[in-house]
DRENPA-3360 file (N, C-alpha, C; in nm, 2 decimals, always signed):
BEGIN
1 = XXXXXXXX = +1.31/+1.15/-0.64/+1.26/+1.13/-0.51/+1.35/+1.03/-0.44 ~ +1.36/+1.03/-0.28/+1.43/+0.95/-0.24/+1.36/+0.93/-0.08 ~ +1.40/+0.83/-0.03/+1.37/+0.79/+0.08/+1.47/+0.73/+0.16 ~ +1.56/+0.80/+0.24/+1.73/+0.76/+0.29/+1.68/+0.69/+0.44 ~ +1.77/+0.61/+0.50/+1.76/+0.53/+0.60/+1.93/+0.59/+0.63 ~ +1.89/+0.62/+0.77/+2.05/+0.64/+0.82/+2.09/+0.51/+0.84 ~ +2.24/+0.47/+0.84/+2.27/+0.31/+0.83/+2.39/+0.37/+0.93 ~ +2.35/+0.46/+1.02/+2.46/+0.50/+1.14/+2.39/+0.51/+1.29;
9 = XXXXXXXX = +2.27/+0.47/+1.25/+2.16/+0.43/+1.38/+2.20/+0.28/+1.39 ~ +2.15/+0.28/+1.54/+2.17/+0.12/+1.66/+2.06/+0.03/+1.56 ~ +1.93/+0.09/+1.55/+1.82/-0.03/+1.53/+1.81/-0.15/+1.62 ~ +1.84/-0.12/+1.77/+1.85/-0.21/+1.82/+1.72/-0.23/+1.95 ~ +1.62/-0.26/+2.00/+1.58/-0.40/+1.88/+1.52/-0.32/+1.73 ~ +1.48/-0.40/+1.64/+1.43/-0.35/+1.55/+1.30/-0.25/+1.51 ~ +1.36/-0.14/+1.44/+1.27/-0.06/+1.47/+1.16/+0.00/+1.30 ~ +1.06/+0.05/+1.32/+0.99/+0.00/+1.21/+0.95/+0.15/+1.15;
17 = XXXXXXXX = +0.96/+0.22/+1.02/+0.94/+0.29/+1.01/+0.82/+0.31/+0.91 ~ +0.74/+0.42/+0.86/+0.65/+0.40/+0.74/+0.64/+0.53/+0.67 ~ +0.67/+0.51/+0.51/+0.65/+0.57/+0.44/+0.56/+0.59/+0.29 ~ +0.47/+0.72/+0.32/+0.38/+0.74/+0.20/+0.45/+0.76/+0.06 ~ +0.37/+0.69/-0.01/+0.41/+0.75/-0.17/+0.28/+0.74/-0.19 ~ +0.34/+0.84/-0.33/+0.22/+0.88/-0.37/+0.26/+0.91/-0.49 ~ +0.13/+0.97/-0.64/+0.19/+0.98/-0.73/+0.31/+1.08/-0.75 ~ +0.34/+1.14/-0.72/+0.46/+1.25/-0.76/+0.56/+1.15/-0.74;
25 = XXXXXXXX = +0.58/+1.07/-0.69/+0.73/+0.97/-0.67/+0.69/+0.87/-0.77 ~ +0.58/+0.86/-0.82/+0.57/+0.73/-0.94/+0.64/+0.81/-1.08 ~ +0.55/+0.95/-1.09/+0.58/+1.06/-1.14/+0.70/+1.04/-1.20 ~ +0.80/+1.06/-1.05/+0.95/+1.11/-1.11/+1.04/+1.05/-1.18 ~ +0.95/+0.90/-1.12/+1.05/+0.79/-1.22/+1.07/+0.79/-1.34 ~ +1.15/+0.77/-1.45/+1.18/+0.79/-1.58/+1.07/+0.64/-1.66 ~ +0.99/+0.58/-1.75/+0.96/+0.50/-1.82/+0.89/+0.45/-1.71 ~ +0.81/+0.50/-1.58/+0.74/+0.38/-1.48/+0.62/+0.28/-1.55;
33 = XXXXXXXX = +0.62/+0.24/-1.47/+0.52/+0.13/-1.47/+0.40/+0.19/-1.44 ~ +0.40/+0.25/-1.33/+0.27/+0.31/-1.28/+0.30/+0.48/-1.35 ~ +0.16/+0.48/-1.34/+0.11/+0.63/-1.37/+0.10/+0.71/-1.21 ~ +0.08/+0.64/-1.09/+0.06/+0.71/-0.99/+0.02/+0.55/-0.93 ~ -0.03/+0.63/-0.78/-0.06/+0.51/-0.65/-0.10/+0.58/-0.53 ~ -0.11/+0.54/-0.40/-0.08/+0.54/-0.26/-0.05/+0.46/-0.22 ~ +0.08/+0.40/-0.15/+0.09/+0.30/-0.08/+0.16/+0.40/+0.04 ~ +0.15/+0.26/+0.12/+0.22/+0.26/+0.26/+0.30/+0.18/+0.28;
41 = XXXXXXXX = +0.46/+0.19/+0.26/+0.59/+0.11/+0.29/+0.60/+0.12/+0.45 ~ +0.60/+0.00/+0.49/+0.62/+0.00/+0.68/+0.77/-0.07/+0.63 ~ +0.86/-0.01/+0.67/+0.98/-0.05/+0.67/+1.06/-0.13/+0.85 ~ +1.06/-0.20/+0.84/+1.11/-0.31/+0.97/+1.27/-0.29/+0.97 ~ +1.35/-0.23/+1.05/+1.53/-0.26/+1.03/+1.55/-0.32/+1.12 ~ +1.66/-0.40/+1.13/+1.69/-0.45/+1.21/+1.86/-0.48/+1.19 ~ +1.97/-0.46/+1.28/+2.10/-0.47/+1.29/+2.13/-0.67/+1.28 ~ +2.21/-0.69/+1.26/+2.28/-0.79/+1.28/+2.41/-0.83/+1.29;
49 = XXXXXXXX = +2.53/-0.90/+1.31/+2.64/-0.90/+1.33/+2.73/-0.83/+1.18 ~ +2.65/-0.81/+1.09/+2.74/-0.82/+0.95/+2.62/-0.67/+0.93 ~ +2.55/-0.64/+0.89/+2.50/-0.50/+0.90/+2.30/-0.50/+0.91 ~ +2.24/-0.49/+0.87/+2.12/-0.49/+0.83/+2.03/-0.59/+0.81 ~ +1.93/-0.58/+0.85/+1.79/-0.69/+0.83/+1.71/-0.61/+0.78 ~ +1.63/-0.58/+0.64/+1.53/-0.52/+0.62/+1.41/-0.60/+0.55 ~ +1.31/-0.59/+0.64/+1.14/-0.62/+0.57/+1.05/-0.53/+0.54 ~ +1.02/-0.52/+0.40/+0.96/-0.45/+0.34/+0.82/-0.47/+0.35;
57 = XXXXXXXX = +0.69/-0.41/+0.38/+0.58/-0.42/+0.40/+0.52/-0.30/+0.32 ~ +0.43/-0.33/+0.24/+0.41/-0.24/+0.09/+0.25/-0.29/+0.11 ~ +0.20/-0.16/+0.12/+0.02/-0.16/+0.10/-0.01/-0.09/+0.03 ~ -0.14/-0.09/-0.11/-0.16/+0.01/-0.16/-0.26/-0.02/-0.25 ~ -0.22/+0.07/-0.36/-0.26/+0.08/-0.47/-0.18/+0.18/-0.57 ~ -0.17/+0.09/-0.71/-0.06/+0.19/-0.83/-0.14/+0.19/-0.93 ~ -0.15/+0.29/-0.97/-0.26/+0.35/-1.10/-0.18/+0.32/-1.22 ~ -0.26/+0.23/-1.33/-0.18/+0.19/-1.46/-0.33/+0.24/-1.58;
65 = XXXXXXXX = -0.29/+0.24/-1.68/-0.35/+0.26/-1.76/-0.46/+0.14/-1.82 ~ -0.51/+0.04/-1.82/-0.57/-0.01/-1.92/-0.59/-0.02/-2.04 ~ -0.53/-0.17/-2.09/-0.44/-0.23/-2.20/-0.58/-0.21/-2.28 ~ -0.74/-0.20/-2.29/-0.84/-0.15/-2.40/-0.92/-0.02/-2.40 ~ -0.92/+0.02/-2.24/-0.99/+0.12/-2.28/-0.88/+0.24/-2.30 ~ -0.81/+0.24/-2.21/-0.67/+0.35/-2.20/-0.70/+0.46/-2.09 ~ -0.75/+0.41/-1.97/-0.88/+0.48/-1.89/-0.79/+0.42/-1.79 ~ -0.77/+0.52/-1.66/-0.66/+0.45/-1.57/-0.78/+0.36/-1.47;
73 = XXXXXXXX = -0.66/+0.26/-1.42/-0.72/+0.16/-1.31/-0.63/+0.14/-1.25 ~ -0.67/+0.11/-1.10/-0.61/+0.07/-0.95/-0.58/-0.08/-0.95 ~ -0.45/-0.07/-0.95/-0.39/-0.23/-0.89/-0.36/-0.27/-0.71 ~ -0.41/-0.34/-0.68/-0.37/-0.36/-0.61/-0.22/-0.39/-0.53 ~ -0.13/-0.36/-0.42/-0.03/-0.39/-0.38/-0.09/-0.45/-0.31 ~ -0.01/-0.56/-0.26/+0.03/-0.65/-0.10/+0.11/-0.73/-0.14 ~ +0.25/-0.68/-0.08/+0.42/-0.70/-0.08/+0.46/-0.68/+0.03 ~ +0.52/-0.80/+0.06/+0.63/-0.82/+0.18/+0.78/-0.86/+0.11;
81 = XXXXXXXX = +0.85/-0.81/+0.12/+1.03/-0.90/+0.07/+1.13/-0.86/+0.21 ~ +1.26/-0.95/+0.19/+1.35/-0.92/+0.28/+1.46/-0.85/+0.20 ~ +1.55/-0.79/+0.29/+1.69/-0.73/+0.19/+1.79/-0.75/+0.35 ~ +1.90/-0.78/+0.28/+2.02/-0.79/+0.38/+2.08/-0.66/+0.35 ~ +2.18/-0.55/+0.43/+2.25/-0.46/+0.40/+2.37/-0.56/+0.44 ~ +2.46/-0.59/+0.40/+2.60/-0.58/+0.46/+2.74/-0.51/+0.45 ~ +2.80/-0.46/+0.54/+2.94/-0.42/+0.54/+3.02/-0.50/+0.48 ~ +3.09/-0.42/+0.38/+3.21/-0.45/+0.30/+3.27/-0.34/+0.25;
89 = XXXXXXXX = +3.43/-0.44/+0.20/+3.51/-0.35/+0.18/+3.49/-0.25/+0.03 ~ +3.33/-0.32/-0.04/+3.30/-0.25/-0.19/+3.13/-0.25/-0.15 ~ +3.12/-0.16/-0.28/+2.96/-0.17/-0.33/+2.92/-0.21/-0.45 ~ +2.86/-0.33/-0.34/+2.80/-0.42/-0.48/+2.64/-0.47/-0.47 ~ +2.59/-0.48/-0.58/+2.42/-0.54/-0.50/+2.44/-0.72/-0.60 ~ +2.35/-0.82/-0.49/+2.33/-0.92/-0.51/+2.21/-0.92/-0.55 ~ +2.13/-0.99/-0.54/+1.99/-1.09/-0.55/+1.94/-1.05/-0.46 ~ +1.94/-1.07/-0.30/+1.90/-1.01/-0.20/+1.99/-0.94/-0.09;
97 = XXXXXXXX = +2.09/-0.91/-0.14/+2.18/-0.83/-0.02/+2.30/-0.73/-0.15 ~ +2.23/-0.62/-0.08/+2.35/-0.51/-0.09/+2.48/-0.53/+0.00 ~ +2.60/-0.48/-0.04/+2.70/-0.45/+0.01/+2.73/-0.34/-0.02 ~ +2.76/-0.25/+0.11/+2.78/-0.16/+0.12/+2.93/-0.13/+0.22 ~ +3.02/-0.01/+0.19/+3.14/+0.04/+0.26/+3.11/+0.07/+0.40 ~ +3.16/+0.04/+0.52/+3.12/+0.07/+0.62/+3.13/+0.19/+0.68 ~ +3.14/+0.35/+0.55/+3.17/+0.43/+0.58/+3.05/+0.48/+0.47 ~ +2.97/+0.45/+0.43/+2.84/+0.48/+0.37/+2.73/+0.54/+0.48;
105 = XXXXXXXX = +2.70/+0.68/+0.51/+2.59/+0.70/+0.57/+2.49/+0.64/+0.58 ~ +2.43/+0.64/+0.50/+2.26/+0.64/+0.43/+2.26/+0.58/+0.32 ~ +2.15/+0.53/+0.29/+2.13/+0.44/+0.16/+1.95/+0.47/+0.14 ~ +1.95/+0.47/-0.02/+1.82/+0.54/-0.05/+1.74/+0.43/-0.03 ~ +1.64/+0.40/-0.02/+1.53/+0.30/-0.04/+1.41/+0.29/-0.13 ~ +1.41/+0.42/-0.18/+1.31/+0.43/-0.29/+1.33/+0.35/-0.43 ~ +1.44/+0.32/-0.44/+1.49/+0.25/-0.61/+1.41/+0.11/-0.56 ~ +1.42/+0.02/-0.42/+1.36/-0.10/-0.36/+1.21/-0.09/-0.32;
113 = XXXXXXXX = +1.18/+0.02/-0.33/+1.05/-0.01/-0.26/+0.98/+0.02/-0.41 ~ +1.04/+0.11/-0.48/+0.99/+0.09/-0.66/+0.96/-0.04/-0.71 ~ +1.10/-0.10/-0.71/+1.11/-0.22/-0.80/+0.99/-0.34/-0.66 ~ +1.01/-0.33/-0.58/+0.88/-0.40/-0.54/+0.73/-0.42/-0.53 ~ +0.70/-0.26/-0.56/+0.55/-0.27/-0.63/+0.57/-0.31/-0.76 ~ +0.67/-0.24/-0.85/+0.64/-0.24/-0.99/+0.63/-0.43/-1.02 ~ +0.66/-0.50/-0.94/+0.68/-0.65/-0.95/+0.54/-0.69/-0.91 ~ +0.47/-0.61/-0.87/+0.33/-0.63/-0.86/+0.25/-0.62/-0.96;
121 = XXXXXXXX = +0.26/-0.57/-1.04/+0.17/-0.46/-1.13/+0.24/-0.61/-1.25 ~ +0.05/-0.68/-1.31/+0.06/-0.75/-1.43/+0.14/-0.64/-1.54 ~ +0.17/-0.83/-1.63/+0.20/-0.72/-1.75/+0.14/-0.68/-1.85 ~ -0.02/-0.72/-1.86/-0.15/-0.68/-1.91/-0.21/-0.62/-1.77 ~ -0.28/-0.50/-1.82/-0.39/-0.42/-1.77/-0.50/-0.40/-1.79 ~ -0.57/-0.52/-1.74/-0.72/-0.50/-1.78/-0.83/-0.47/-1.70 ~ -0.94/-0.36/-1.70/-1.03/-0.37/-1.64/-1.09/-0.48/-1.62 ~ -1.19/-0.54/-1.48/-1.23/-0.67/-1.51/-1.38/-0.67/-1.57;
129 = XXXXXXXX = -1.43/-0.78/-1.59/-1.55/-0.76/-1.74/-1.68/-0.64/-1.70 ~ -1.68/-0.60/-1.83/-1.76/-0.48/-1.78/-1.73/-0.33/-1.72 ~ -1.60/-0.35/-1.69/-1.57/-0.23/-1.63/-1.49/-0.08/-1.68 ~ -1.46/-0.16/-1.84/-1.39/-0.04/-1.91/-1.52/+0.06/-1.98 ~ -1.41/+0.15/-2.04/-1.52/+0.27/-2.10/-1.59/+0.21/-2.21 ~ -1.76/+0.24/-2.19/-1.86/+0.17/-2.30/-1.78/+0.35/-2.46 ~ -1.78/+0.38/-2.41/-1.74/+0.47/-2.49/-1.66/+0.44/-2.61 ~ -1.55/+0.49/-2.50/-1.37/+0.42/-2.57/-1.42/+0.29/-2.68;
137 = XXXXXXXX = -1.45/+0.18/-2.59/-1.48/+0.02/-2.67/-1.60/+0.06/-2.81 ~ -1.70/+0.14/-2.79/-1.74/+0.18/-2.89/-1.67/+0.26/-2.98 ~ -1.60/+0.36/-2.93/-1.49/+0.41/-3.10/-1.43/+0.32/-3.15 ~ -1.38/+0.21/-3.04/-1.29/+0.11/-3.10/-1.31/+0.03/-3.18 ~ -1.48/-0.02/-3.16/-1.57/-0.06/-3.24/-1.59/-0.06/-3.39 ~ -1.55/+0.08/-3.44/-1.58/+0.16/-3.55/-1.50/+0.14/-3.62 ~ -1.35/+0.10/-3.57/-1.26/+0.14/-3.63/-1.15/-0.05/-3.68 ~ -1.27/-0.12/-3.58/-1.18/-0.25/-3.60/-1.22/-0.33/-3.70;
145 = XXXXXXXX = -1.15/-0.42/-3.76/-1.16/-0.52/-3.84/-1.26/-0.67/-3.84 ~ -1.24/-0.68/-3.70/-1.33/-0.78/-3.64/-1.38/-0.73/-3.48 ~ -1.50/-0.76/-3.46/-1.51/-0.69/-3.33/-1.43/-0.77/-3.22 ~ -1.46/-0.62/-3.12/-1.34/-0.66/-2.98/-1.45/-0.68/-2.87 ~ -1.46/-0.76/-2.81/-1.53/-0.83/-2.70/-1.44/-0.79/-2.62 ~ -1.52/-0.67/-2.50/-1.46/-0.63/-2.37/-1.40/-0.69/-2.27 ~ -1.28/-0.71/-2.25/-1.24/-0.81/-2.13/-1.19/-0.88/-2.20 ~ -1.17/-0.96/-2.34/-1.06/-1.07/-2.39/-0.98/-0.98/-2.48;
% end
């Protein structure tokens, strides 16, 4: 999946664009984090003397599995970040600024707007108390050594 930004537009003043994902793009990812989602990327560009201003605005929710019951649950997104594009004579990425050839069309955004939810998403998935499968916790019940108290 990709989501390209022409980088041969003015953006002048800055202009704001928005894009759905949804699961089929969590999907395509190789090893994701999420199982699926809906968010809303409002993407902000803006030009500057050296190339690009980008503010990422990420609303949503990404479906992950749950670390006891194994029963999916909704995480919450709310993510803002900045990214610099700049012109150069290579391609390289920093910390917060790509550099890019000033003979590069387009540049994808989807690999950025990935790694910014997935930065969302704990690295435990728990329902909160009470809210996993009485089911599930009861096979698990059966099967453990000492019992498992839902939610720790």
């Amino acid at each position: 999946m990709s989501i390209y930004l022409d980088l041969r537009a003015a953006y002048a003043p800055a202009q704001t664009f928005e894009y759905a994902i949804d699961d089929s793009m969590f999907q395509a990812v190789d090893n994701s984090m999420a199982k699926g989602g809906k968010c809303v990327a409002a993407v902000t560009v803006a030009r500057n003397a050296d190339g690009l201003d980008l503010t990422f605005n990420i609303r949503g929710t990404a479906t992950v599995e749950c670390d006891y019951c194994l029963e999916n649950m909704d995480i919450d997104i709310n993510k803002t970040e900045t990214l610099k594009i700049q012109f150069a004579d290579y391609n390289e990425d920093a910390e917060d600024i790509v550099y890019i050839t000033r003979d590069t069309a387009k540049i994808d955004l989807w690999p950025f707007i990935y790694d910014f939810i997935a930065l969302e998403i704990p690295l435990t998935h728990t329902h909160p108390r009470g809210q996993c499968s009485k089911e599930m916790l009861d096979t698990l019940g059966k099967y453990m050594v000492s019992t498992i108290e839902e939610g720790n």
